[in-house]
C-alpha positions as CSV (number, residue, x, y, z in Angstrom):
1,X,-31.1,-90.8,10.1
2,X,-28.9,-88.1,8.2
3,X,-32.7,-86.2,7.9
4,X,-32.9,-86.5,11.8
5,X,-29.2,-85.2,12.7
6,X,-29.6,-82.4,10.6
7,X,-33.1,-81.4,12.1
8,X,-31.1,-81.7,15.7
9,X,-28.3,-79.3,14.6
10,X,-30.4,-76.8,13.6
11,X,-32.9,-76.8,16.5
12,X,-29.7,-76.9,18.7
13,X,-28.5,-73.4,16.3
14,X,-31.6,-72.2,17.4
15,X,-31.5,-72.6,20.7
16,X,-28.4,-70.8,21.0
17,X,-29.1,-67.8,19.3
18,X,-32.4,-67.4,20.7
19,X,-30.3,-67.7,24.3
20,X,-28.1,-65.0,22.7
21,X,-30.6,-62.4,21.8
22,X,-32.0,-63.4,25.2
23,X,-29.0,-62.1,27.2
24,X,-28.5,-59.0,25.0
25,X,-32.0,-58.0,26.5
26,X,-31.0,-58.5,29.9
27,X,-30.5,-55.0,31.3
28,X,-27.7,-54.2,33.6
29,X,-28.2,-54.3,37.0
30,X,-26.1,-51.4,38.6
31,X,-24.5,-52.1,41.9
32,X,-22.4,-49.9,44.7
33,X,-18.6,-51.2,44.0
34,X,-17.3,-48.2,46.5
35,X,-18.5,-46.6,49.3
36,X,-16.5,-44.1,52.2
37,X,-17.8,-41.4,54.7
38,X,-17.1,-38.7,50.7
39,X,-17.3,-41.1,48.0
40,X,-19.5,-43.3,46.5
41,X,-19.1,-45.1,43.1
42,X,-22.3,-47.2,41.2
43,X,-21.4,-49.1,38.6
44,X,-24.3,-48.6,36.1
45,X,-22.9,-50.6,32.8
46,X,-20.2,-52.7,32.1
47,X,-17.3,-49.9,31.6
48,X,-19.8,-46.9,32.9
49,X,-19.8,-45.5,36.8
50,X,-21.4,-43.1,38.4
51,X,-19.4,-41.4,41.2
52,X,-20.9,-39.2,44.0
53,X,-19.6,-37.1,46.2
54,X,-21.0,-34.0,48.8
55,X,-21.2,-30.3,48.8
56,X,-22.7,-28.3,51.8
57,X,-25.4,-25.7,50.9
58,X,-27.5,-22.7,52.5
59,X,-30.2,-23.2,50.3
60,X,-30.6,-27.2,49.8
61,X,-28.7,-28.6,52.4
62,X,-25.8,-31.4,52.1
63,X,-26.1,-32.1,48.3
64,X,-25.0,-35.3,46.2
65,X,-23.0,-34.0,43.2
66,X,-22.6,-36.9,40.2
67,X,-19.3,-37.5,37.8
68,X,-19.1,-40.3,35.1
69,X,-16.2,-42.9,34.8
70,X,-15.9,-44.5,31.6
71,X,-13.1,-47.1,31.0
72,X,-11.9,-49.2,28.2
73,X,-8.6,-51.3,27.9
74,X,-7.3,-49.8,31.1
75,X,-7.9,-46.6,30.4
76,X,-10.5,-44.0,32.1
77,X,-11.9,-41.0,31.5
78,X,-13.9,-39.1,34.2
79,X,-16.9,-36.1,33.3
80,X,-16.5,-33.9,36.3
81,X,-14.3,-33.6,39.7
82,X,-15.6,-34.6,43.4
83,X,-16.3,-31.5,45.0
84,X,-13.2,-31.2,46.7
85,X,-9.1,-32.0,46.5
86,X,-9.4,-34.6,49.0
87,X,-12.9,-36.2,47.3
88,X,-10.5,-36.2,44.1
89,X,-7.8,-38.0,45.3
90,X,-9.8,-40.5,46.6
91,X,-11.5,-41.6,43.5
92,X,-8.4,-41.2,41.5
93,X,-6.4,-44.1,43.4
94,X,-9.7,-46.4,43.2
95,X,-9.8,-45.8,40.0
96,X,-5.8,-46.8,39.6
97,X,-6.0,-49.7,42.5
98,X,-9.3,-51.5,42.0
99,X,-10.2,-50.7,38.0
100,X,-6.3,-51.1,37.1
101,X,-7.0,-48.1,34.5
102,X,-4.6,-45.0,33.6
103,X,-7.0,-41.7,33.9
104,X,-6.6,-40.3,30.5
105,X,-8.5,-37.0,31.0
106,X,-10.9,-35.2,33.4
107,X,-13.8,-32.8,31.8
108,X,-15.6,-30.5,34.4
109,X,-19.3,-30.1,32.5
110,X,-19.3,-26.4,33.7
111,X,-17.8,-23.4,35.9
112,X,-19.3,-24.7,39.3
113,X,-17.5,-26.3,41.8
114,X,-19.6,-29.2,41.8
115,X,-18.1,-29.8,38.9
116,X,-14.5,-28.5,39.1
117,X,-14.0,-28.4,42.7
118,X,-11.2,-31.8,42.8
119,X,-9.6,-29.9,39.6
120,X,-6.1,-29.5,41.5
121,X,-6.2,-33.2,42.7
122,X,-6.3,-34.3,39.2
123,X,-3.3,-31.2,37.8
124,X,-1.2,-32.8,40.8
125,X,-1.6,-36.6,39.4
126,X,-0.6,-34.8,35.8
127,X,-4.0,-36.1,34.6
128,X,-5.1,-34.2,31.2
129,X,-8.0,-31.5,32.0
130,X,-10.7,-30.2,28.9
131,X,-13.5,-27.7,29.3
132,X,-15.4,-25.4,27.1
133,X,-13.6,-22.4,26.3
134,X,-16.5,-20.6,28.2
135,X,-16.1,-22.6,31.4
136,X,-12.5,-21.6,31.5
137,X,-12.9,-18.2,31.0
138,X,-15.8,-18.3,34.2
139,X,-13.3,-20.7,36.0
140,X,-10.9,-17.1,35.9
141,X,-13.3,-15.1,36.7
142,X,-14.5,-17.0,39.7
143,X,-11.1,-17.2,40.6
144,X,-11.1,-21.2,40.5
145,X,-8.6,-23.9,39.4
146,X,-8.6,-23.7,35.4
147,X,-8.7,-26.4,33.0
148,X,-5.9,-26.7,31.2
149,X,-7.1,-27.7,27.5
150,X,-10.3,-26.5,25.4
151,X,-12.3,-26.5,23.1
152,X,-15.8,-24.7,21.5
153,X,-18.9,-26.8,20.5
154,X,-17.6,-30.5,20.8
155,X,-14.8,-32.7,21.8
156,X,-14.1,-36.4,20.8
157,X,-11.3,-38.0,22.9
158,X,-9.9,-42.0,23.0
159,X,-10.2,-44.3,25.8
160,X,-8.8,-47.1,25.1
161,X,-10.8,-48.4,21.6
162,X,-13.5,-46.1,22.4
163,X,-14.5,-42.8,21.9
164,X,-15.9,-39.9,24.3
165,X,-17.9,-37.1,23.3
166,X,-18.8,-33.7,25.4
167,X,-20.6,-31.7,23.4
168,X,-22.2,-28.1,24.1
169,X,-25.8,-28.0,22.9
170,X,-26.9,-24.5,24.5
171,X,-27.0,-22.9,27.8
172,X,-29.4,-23.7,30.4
173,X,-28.4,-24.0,34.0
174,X,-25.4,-21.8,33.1
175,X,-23.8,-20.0,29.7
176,X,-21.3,-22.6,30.0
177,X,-23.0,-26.3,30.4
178,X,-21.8,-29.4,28.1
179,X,-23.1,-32.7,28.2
180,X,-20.3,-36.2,27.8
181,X,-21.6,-39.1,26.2
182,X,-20.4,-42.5,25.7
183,X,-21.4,-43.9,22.4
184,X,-20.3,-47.9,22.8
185,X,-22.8,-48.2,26.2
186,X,-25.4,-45.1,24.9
187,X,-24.5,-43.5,28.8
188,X,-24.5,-40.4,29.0
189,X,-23.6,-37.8,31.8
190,X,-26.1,-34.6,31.7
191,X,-24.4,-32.6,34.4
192,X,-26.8,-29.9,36.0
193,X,-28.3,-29.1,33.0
194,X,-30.7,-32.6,32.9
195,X,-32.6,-32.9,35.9
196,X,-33.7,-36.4,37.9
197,X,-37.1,-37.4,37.8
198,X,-39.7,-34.9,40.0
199,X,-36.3,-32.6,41.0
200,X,-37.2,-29.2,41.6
201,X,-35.8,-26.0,39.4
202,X,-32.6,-26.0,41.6
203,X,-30.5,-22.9,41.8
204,X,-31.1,-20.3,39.0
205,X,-28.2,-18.3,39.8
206,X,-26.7,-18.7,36.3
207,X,-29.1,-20.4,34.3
208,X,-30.5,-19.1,31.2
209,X,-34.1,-20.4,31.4
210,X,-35.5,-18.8,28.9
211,X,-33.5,-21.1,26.2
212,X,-33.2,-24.5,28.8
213,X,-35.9,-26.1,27.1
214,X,-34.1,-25.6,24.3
215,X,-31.1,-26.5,24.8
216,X,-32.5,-30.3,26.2
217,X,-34.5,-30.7,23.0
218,X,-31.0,-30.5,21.1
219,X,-29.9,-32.6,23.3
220,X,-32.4,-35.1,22.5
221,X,-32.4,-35.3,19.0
222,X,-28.2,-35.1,18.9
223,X,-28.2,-38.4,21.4
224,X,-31.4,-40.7,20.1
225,X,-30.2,-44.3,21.5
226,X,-29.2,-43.1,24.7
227,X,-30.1,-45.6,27.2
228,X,-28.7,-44.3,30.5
229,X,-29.2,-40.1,31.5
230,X,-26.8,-39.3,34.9
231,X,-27.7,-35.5,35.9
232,X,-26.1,-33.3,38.0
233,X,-27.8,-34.5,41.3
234,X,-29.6,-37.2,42.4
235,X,-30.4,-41.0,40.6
236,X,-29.6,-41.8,37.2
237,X,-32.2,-43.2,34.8
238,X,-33.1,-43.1,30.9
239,X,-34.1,-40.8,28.8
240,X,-37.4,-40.0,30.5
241,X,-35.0,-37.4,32.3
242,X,-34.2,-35.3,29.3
243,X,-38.2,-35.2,28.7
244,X,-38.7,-34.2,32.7
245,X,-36.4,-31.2,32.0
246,X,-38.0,-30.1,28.9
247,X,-41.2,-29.5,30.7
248,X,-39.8,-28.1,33.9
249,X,-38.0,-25.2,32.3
250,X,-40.7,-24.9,29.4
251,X,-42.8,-21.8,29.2
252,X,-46.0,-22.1,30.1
């Protein structure tokens, strides 16, 4: 009898953690938890969301532009503005009404306003800005809203338990382009300078192509595990992205 209980317990132990390495597996199904006439949020992981908003173009027409939320113990961090003031403001209160989180810092990934545009929004709501020291220095020239704070190759800041990282690996779609990653879901934001799957060059205005390639390889090697790649514009997915944009930009 004592043989038989024993041989139950541990098939029961067994059971468990086999339905416990089972549910680790599961990926994460993203879902739209915000959606207006300017603003759309995707929740991709389970602290990690991709925010959208528009800019209007000559040359490509009414473009999506992507930011990153990350949030842990109700506090956020955001990679990159909403294109405008009014785009900015919107995500900030959903971020303070529905997610319940104090917005810790904002970090525009370069000079452009697809990626700075909401800056003022954020200065208003005394939320902490950080940039490269080279994306402030174009955000003068260009006669833009200026970070506040920055820094050179990398940055680490808290939110919450967790760490952020933005991290400048080498110009590409401009002199100025840093990636943020977020090492406790492996997400990370690429900005303009990782491109979605079968997206064309884009605009070349700034970029440095000759050392793109380059610069994604680093990239790649700096971030192995990364499970989820956001660029600049359009859908998010792994890193089969970085790989896409090592080839488009390569020399042939």
């Amino acid at each position: 009898m004592k043989i038989f209980i024993k041989i139950l317990l541990a098939f029961i132990i067994l059971i468990n953690i086999s339905s416990c390495i089972s549910q680790k597996g599961i990926a994460f199904k993203s879902k739209e938890v915000y959606k207006s006439d300017n603003l759309i949020i995707i929740q991709i992981a389970e602290n990690s969301y991709q925010h959208i908003s528009f800019k209007q173009t000559n040359d490509f027409g009414n473009v999506p532009c992507n930011g990153l939320i990350v949030k842990n113990s109700n506090e956020a961090i955001i990679f990159d503005t909403p294109t405008n003031d009014k785009n900015s403001e919107e995500l900030i209160k959903w971020i303070k009404d529905v997610l319940h989180c104090q917005i810790n810092a904002v970090i525009p990934t370069h000079f452009h306003d697809d990626c700075l545009g909401g800056l003022k929004a954020f200065h208003d709501n005394n939320i902490s800005s950080y940039a490269n020291f080279k994306t402030i220095e174009l955000a003068e020239e260009n006669k833009a809203v200026v970070p506040k704070n920055s820094f050179r190759d990398s940055l680490i800041l808290k939110v919450g338990k967790e760490n952020i990282i933005a991290k400048f690996c080498g110009e590409g779609h401009t002199k100025d382009n840093v990636i943020g990653y977020f090492p406790s879901e492996d997400v990370m934001f690429g900005g303009c300078l990782i491109k979605e799957l079968n997206a064309s060059k884009g605009y070349l205005g700034d970029a440095n192509l000759k050392d793109w390639s380059n610069t994604v390889e680093k990239v790649k090697k700096s971030y192995p595990n990364v499970k989820v790649v956001i660029p600049g514009h359009g859908k998010y997915g792994n890193s089969k992205l970085l790989d896409y944009t090592i080839n488009l930009f390569r020399k042939p």
